[in-house]
Backbone as a printed PyTorch tensor [residue, N CA C, xyz], in Angstrom:
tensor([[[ 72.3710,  85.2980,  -2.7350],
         [ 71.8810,  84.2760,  -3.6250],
         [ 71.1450,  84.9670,  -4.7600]],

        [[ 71.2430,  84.4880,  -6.2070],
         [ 70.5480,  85.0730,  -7.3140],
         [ 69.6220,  84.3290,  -7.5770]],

        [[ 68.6170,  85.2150,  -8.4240],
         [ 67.6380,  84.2980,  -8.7640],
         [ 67.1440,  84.2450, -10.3770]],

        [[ 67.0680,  83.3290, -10.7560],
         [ 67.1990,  82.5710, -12.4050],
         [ 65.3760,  82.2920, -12.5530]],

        [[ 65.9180,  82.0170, -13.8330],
         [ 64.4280,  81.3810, -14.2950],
         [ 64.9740,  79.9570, -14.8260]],

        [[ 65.9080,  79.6570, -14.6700],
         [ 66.2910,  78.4950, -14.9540],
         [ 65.7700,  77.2290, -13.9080]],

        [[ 65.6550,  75.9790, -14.0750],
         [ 64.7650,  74.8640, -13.1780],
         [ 66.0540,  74.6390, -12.5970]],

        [[ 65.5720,  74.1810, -11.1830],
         [ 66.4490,  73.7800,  -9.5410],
         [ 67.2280,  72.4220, -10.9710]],

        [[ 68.4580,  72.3490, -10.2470],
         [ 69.1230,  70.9390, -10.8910],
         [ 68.6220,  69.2780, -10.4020]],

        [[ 68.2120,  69.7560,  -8.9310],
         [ 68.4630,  68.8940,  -7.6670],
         [ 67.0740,  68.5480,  -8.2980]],

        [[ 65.5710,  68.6570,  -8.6050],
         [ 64.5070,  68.0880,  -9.4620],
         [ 64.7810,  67.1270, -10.3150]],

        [[ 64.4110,  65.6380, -10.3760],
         [ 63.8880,  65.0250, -11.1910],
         [ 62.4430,  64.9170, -11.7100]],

        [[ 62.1460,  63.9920, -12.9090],
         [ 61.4530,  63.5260, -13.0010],
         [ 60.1690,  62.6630, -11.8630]],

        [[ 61.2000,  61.9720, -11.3550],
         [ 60.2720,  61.3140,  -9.8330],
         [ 60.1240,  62.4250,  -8.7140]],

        [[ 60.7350,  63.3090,  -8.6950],
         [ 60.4670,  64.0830,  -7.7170],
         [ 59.3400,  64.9390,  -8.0030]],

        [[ 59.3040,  65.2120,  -9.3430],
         [ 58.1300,  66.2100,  -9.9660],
         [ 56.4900,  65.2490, -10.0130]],

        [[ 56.7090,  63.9820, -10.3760],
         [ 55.5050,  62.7470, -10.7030],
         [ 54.9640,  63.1330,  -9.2120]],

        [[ 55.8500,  62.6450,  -7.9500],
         [ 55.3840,  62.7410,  -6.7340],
         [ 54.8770,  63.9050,  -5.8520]],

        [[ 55.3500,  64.7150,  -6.6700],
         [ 54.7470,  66.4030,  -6.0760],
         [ 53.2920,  66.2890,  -6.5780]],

        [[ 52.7850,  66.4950,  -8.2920],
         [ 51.9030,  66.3780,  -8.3360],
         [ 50.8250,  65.5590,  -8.0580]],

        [[ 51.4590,  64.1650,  -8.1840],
         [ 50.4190,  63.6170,  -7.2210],
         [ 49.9470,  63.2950,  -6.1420]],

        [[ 50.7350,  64.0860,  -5.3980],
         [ 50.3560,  64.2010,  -3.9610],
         [ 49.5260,  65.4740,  -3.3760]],

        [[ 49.5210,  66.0480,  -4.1030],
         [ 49.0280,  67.8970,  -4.6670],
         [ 47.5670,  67.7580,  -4.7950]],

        [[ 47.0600,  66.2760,  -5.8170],
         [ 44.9490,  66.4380,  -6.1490],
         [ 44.5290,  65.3370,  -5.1040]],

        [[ 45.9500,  64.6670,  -4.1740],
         [ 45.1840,  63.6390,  -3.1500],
         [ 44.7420,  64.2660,  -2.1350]],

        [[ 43.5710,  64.5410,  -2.0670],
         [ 42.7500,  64.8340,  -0.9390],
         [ 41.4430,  63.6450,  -0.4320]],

        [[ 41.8690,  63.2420,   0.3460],
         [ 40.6720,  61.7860,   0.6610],
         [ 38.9230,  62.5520,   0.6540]],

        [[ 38.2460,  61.6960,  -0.0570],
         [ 36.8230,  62.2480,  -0.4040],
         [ 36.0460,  60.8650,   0.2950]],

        [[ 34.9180,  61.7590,   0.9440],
         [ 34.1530,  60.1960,   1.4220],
         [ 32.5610,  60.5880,   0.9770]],

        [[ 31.8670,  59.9080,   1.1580],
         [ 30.2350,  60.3670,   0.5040],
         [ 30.0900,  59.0200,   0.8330]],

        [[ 28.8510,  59.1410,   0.8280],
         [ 27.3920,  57.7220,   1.3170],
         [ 27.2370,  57.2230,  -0.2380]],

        [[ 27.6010,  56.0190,  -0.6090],
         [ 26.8360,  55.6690,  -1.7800],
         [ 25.5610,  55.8790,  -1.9280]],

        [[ 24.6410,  55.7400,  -1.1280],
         [ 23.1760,  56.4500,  -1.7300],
         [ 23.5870,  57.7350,  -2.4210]],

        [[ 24.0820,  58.8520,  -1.3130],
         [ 24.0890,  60.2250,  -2.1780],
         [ 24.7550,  59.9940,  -3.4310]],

        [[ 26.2820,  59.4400,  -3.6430],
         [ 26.7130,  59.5020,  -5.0360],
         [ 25.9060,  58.9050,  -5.9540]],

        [[ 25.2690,  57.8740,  -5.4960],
         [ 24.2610,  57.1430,  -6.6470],
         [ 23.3690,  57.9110,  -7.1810]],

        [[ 22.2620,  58.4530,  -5.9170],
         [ 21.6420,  58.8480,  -6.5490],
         [ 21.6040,  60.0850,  -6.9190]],

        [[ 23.1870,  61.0700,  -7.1350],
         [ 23.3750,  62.4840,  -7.3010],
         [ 23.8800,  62.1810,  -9.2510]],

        [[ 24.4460,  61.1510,  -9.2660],
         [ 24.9800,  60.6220, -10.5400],
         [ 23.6860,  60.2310, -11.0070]],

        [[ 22.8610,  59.3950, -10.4470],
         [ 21.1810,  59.2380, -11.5670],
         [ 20.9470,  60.3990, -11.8420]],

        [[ 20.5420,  61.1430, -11.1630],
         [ 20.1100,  62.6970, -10.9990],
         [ 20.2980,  62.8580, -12.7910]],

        [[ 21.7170,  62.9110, -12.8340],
         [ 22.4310,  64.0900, -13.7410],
         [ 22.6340,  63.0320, -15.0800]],

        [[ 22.3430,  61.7980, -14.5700],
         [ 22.2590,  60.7370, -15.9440],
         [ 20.7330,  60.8480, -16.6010]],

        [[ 19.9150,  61.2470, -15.6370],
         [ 18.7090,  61.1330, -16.1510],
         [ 18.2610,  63.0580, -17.2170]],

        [[ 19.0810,  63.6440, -16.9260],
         [ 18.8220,  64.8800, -17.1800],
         [ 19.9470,  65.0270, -18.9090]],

        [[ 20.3890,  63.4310, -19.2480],
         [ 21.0610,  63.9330, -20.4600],
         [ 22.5850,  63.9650, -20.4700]],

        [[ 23.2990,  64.2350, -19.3810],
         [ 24.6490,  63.9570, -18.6830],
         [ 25.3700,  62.9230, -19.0490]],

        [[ 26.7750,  62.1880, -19.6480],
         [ 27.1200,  61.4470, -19.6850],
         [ 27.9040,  60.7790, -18.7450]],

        [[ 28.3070,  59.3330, -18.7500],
         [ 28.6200,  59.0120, -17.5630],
         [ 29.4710,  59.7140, -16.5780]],

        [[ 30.5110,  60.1760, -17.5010],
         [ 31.7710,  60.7570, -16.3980],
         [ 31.1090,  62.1790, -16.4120]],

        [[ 30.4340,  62.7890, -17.8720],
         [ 30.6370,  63.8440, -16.6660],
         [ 29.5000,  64.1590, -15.5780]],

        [[ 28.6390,  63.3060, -15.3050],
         [ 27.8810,  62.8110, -14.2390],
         [ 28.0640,  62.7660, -13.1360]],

        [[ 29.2040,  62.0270, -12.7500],
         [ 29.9380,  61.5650, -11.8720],
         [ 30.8710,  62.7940, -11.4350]],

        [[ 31.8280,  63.5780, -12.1600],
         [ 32.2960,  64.3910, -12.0800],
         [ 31.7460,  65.3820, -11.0540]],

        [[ 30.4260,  65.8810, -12.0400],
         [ 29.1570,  66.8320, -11.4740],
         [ 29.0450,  66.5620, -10.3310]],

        [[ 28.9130,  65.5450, -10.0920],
         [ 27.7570,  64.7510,  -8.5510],
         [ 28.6240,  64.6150,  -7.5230]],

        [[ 30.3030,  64.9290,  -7.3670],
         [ 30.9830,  64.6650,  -6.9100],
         [ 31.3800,  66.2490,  -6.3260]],

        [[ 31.5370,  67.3320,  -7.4240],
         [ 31.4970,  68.4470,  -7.2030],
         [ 30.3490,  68.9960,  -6.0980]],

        [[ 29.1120,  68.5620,  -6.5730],
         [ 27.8780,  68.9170,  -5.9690],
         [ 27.6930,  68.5710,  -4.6920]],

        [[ 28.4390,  67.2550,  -4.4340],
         [ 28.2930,  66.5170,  -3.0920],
         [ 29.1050,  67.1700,  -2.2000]],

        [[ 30.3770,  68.1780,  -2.7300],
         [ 31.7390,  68.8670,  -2.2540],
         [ 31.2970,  70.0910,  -1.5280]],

        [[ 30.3400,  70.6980,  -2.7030],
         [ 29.8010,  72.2090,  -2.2050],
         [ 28.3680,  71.9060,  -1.1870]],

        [[ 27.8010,  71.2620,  -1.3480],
         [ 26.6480,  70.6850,  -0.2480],
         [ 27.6220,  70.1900,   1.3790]],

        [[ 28.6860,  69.5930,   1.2700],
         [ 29.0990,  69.4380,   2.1570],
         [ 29.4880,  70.6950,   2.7530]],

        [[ 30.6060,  71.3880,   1.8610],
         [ 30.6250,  72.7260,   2.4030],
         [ 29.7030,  73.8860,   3.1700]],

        [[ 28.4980,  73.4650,   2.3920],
         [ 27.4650,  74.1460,   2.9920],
         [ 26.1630,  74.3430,   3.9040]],

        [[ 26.7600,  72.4780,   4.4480],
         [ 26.2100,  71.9480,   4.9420],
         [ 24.9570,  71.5370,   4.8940]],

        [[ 24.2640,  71.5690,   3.6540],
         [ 23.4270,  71.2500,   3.2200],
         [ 22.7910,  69.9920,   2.5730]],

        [[ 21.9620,  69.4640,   2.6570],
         [ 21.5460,  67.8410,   2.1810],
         [ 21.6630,  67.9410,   0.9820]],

        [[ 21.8800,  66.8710,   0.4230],
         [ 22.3260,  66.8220,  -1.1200],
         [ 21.3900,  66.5030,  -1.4680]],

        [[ 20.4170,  65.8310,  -1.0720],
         [ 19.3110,  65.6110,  -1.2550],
         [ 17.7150,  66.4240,  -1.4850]],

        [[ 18.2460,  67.1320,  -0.6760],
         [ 17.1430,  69.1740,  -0.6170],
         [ 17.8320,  69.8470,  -1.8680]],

        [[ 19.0990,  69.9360,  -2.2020],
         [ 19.2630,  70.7600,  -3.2400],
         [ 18.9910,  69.6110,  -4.5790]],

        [[ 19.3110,  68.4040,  -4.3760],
         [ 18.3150,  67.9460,  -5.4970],
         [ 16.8370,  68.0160,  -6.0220]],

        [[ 16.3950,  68.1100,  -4.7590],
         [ 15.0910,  68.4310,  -5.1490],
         [ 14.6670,  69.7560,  -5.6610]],

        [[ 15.6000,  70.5510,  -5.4060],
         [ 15.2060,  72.4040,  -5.9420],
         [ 15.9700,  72.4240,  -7.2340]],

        [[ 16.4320,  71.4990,  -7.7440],
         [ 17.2240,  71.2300,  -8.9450],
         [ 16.2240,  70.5230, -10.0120]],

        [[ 15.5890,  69.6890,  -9.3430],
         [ 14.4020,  69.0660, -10.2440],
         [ 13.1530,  69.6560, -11.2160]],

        [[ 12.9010,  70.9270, -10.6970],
         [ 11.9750,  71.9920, -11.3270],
         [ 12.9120,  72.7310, -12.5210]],

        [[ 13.8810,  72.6720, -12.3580],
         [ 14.7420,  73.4570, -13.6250],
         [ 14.6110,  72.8530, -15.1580]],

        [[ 14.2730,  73.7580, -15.8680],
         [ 14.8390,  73.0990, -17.4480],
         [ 16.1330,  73.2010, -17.3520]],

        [[ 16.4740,  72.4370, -18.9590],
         [ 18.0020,  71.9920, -19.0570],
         [ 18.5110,  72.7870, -19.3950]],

        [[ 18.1350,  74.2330, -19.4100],
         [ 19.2190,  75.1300, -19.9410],
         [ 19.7010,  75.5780, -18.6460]],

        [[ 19.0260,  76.0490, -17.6700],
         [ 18.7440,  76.5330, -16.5310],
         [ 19.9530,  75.2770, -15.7970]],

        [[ 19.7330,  74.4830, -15.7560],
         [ 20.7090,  73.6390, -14.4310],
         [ 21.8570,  73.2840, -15.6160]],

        [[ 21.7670,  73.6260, -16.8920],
         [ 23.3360,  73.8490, -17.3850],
         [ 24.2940,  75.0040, -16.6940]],

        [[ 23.0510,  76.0700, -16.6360],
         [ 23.6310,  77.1930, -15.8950],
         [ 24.1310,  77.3230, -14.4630]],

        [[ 23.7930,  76.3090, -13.9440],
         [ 23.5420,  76.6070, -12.4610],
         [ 24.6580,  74.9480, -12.5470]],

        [[ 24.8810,  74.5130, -12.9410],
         [ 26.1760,  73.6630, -13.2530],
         [ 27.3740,  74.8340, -13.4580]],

        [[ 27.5560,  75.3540, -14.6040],
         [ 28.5430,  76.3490, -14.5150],
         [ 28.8110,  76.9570, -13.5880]],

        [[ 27.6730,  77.3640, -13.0700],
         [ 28.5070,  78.4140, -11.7630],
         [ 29.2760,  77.5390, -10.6180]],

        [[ 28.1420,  76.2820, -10.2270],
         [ 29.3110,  75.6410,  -9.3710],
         [ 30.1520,  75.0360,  -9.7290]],

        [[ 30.6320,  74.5910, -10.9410],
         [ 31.6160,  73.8850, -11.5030],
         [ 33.0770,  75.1930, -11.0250]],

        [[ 32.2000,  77.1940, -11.7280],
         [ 33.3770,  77.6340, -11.5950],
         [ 33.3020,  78.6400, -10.3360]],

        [[ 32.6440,  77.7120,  -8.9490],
         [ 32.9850,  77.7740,  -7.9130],
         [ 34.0900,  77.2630,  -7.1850]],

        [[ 34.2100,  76.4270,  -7.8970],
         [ 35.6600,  75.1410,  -6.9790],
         [ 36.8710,  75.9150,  -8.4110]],

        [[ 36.7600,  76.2050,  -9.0800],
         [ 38.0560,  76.1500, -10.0510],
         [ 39.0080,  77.3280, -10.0790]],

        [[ 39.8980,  78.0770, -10.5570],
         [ 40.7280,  78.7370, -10.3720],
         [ 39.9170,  80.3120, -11.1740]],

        [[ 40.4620,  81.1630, -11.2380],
         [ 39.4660,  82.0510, -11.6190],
         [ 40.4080,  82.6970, -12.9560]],

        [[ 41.2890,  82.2250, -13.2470],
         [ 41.9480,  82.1510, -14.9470],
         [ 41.3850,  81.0910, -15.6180]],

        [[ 40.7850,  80.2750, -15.3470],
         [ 40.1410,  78.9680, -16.2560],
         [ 38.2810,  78.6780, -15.7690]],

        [[ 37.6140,  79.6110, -16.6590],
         [ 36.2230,  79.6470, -16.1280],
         [ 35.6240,  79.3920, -17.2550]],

        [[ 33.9150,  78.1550, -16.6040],
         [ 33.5220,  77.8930, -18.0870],
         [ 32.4980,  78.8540, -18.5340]],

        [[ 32.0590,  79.0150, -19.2600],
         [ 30.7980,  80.0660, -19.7610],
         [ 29.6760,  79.4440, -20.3230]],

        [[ 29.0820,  79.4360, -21.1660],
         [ 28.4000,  79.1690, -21.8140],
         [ 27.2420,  80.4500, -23.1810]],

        [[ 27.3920,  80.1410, -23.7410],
         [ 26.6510,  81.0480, -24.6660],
         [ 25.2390,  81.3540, -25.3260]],

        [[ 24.8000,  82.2500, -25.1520],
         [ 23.4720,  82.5180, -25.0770],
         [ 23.1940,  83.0220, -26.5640]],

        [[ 22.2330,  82.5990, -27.7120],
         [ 21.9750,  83.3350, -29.0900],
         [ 21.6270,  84.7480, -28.5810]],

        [[ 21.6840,  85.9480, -29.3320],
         [ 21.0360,  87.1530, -29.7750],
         [ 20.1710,  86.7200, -30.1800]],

        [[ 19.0950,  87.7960, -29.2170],
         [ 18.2390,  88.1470, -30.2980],
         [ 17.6970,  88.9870, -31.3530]],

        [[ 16.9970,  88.7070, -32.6160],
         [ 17.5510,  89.7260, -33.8050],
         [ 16.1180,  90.1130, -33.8250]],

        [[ 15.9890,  91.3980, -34.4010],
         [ 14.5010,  91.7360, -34.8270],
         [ 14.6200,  92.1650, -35.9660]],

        [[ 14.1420,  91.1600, -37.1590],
         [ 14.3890,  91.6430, -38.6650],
         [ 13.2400,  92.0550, -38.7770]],

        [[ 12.2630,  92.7630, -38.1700],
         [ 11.0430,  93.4960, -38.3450],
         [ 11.2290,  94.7510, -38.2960]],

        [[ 10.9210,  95.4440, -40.2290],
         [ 11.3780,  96.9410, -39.7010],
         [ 10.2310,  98.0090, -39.1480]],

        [[ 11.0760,  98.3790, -38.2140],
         [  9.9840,  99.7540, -37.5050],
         [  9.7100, 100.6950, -37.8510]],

        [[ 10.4360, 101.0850, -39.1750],
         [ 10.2170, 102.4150, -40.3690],
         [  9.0700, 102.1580, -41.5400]],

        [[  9.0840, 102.8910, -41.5550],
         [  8.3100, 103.3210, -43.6400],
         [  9.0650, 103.6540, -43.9070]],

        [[  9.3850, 103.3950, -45.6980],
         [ 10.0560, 103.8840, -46.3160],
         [  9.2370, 104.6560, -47.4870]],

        [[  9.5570, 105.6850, -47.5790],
         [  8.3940, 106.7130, -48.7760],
         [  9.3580, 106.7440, -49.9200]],

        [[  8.7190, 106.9130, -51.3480],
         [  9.2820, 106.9650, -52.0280],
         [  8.8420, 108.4880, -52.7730]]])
């Protein structure tokens, strides 16, 4: 048998719709308290709705994983400024994701236009 880069014939359209969406169905369960109040959390910190929800859903994923209360790591989340739990968003965001598609975020330089010389003339 050879092998092509050409697509199987025997693939449709419906066959491809039903692959992928059977591919991100994974059944998710959570306590409405936690999603509620993991989504206030991240609404109150500036977050918009979805990606709130998004977040809080992720967060609730890796707490489960780690068996940890979602509720204890909210609270060690609460002392952070917003740059800080932007950061600490990124990393778990690109904990669950593929490691060719990672988010970053960018930090200014800092400049020192103060010169440390004399200049003699």
């Amino acid at each position: 048998m050879s092998s092509s880069n050409l697509p199987i014939s025997s693939i449709n359209g419906r066959n491809v719709k039903t692959f992928f969406d059977n591919l991100t169905k994974q059944p998710i369960s959570f306590s409405a308290g936690e999603m509620d109040a993991t989504t206030a959390f991240f609404l109150k910190r500036g977050f918009d709705t979805t990606g709130a929800s998004s977040v809080a859903i992720v967060l609730l994923r890796q707490a489960r994983a780690e068996k940890v209360s979602v509720f204890s790591l909210l609270d060690t989340l609460k002392g952070l400024t917003d740059v800080q739990l932007s950061q600490v968003v990124a990393q778990v965001l690109n904990s669950t994701r593929d490691k060719t598609s990672l988010l970053g975020y960018r930090t200014q330089p800092i400049t020192n236009t103060y010169e440390a010389r004399n200049i003699l003339i």
